[in-house]
PAMIMI-972016 format. One record per residue (C-alpha): x, y, z. Coordinates in pm, whole numbers, plus 50000, padded with zeros to 5 digits. Layout:
! PAMIMI-972016
XYZ ...
***
This chain:
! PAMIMI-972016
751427967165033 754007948864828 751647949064521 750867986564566 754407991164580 754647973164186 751547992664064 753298022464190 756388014364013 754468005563685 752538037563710 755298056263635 756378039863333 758948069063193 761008064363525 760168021163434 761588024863157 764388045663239 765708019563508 764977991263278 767458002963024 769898016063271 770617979763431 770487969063043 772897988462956 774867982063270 774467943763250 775317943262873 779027959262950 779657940263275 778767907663109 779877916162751 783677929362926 783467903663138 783127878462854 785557890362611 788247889762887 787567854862969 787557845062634 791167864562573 792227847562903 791257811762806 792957815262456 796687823162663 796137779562726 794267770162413 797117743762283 796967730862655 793737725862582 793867710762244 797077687762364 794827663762594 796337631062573 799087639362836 798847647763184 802077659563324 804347684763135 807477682063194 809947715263131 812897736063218 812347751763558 812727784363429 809387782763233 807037807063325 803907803263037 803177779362788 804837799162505 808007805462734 809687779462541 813277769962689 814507740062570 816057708162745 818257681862713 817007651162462 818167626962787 815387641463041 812727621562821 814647588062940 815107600663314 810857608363345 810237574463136 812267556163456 810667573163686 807337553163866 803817559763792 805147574163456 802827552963192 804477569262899 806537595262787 807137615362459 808887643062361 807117674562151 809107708762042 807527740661996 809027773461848 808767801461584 810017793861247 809627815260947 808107799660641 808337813260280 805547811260033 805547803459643 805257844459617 808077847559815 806357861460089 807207854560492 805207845860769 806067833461137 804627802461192 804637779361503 805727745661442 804587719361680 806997686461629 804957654861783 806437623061870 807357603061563 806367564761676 803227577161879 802157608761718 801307619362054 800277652062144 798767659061754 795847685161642 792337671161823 790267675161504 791807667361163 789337686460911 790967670560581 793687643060525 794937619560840 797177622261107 799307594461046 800157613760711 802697630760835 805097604360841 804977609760424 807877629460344 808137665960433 804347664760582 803137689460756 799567694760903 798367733560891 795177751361100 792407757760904 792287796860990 795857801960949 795847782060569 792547804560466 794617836360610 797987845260713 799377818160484 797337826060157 798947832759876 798057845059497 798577819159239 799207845358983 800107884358893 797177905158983 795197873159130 793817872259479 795267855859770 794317819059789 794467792060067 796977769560109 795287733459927 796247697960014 799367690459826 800617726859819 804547733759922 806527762260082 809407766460266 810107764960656 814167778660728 814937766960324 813537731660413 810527720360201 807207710660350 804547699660212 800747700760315 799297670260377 796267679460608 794517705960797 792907710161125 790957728561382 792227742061705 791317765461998 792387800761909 795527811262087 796777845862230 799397848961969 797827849961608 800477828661425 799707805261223 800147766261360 801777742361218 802177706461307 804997681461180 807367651161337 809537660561632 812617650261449 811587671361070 810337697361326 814137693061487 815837697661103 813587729261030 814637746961322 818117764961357 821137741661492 821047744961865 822317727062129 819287717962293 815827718962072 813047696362266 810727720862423 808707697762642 808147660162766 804667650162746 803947620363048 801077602663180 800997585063465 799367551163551 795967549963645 795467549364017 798677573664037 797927609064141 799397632763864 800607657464156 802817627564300 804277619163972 805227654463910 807007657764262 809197628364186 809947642363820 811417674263958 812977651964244 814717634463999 815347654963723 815667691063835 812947702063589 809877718363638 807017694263615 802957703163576 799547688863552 797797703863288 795867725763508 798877735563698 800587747863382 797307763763303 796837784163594 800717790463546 799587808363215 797277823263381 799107843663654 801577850063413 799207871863190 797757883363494 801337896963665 803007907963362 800337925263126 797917948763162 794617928862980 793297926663356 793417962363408 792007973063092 788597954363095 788967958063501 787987997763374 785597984763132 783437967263373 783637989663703 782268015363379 779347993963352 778997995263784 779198029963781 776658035863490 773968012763670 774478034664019 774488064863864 771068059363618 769228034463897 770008055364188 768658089864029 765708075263903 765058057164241 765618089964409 763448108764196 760888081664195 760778078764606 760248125864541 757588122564300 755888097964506 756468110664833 752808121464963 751688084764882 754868071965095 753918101665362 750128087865347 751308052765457 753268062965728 750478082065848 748308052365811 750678031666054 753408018365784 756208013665919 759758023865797 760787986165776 757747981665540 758258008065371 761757997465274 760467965265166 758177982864936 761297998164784 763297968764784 760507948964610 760307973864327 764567974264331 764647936164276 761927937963967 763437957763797 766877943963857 765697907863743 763837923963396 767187945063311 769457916863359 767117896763164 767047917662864 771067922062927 772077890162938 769487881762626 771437912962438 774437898462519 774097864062438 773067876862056 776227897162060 777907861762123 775967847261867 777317873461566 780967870761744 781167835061680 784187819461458 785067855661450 789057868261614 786567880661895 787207862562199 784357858662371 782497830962610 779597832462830 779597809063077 777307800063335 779087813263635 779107846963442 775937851863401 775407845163782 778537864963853 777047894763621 773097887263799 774927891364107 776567921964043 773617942163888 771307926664162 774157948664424 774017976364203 770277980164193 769897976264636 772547997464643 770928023564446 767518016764579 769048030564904 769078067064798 765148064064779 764638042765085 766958067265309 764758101365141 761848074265290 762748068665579 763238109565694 759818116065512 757218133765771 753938123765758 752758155365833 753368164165439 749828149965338 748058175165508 750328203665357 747968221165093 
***
């Protein structure tokens, strides 16, 4: 009966083909939104990512994302280096500074200053030059997308814009800096351009406050639970103290409370739901009408209403598993073309099951307009003339 049911369904191949593209469709905007937002929401901790060598941050309690920056007193760094299961301990400043170009122009910039003796908490993948380089003289180390872009400049009247080059100078707060490398990092939320220097040049760009280190970047011992070390930091201290996936998650929440990114591709995908129930459960409806006196002829025949329901469900989960197919292959190519682009966008594995999972819902759920039509069906039809 179940392979009736399939010949059945391929028999009919306009209202095949019509469900077919409907969970296409569907799957490409569930998995395509879902994507995009996950990409978006793993850019809000990209420099967590990119800063691995530590694994406790160490901040003012008042903190509430990783571009929250309040700074702290320089003597915090010596209270978390005293403190046990602390294996090191560096400090790192992070803020907006404007830089001018040779044509005068401005851009924001953030400046990441990196311990001086340890270089600590640098770019993870230097593209040209060296990271010890930037203890030369007014060094600083750009990103490679925001050198080719935001911090182009023409060499000449009329010319157009060109990269900043090794060796090239501009101004950060009337200090000069020079460019001595650049590298690759994780694209962040916030488009400025990154820049990476010393922690104390990063300290002489920035405008005379009392307090200008932004974090303390720990470790602690091997054999020490990260968790522990942070309870005794904010024991001791009075600061807030993370893991790296605690001040990720922090992120996290934060984007998730306080914006509404969540809400807008929340509408996105329940579009997609709503467009697979709508275009699977007509054409399942219709389909279980058109084919009614064969349905009718079974019962009469003995079939139950349990195996006719499996019949239905059988034809539900086929063409669930080709639609999702061809989604997920449509949007895996979209992937493909948004790659190195400002799209944000990542397909991971538990998406794909997430998305298979949701059109798999969609498509029973649908399939239950035919089944109930089904299940009140009168046998007595077939003889009808």
């Amino acid at each position: 009966m179940l392979r009736i049911a399939l010949k059945m369904l391929l028999g009919d191949k306009a209202k095949f083909l019509a469900l077919i593209l409907g969970l296409t469709f569907a799957t490409f905007i569930i998995t395509q939104q879902a994507g995009i937002f996950t990409g978006l929401m793993q850019r809000t901790y990209g420099f967590l990512t990119d800063t691995n060598q530590p694994n406790i941050w160490v901040m003012d309690d008042q903190v509430q994302y990783i571009d929250d920056v309040k700074p702290i007193r320089f003597s915090n760094l010596y209270l978390v280096r005293g403190i046990q299961g602390v294996e090191w301990a560096v400090p790192m400043f992070k803020g907006l500074i404007k830089a001018r170009l040779q044509n005068g122009q401005f851009q924001t910039c953030n400046v990441v200053g990196i311990d001086d003796a340890s270089l600590i908490g640098g770019p993870p993948q230097i593209t040209a030059g060296k990271l010890t380089d930037l203890r030369r003289p007014d060094a600083v180390i750009v990103d490679e997308i925001g050198a080719r872009k935001k911090l182009s400049s023409p060499r000449g009247q009329g010319d157009t814009s060109h990269p900043l080059h090794l060796g090239q100078t501009f101004e950060l707060n009337d200090l000069r800096a020079q460019v001595v490398g650049f590298c690759k990092l994780t694209r962040t939320f916030l488009s400025q351009p990154v820049i990476y220097t010393t922690f104390s040049r990063a300290v002489n760009y920035t405008p005379s406050e009392r307090n200008l280190m932004t974090f303390v970047l720990a470790r602690s011992k091997e054999g020490v639970s990260p968790k522990e070390v942070c309870t005794q930091i904010r024991a001791k201290t009075g600061l807030a103290a993370y893991t790296t996936n605690q001040f990720k998650w922090l992120t996290l929440i934060y984007y998730f409370t306080n914006t509404g990114i969540p809400i807008n591709f929340g509408v996105a995908v329940l579009l997609g739901v709503f467009i697979g129930i709508a275009i699977s459960g007509q054409t399942f409806y219709t389909f279980a009408h058109d084919n009614r006196e064969l349905f009718a002829t079974f019962k009469a025949m003995g079939g139950t209403n349990n195996l006719l329901t499996k019949m239905i469900l059988t034809q539900a989960l086929m063409v669930a598993t080709i639609g999702w197919g061809i989604g997920i292959g449509a949007t895996s190519l979209f992937g493909m073309f948004a790659f190195g682009t400002e799209l944000s966008f990542v397909l991971p594995w538990w998406l794909m099951l997430g998305s298979g999972l949701a059109i798999y819902l969609i498509t029973i759920f649908s399939a239950l307009f035919g089944i109930r039509m089904v299940i009140k069906l009168e046998p007595g039809i077939v003889f009808q003339t």
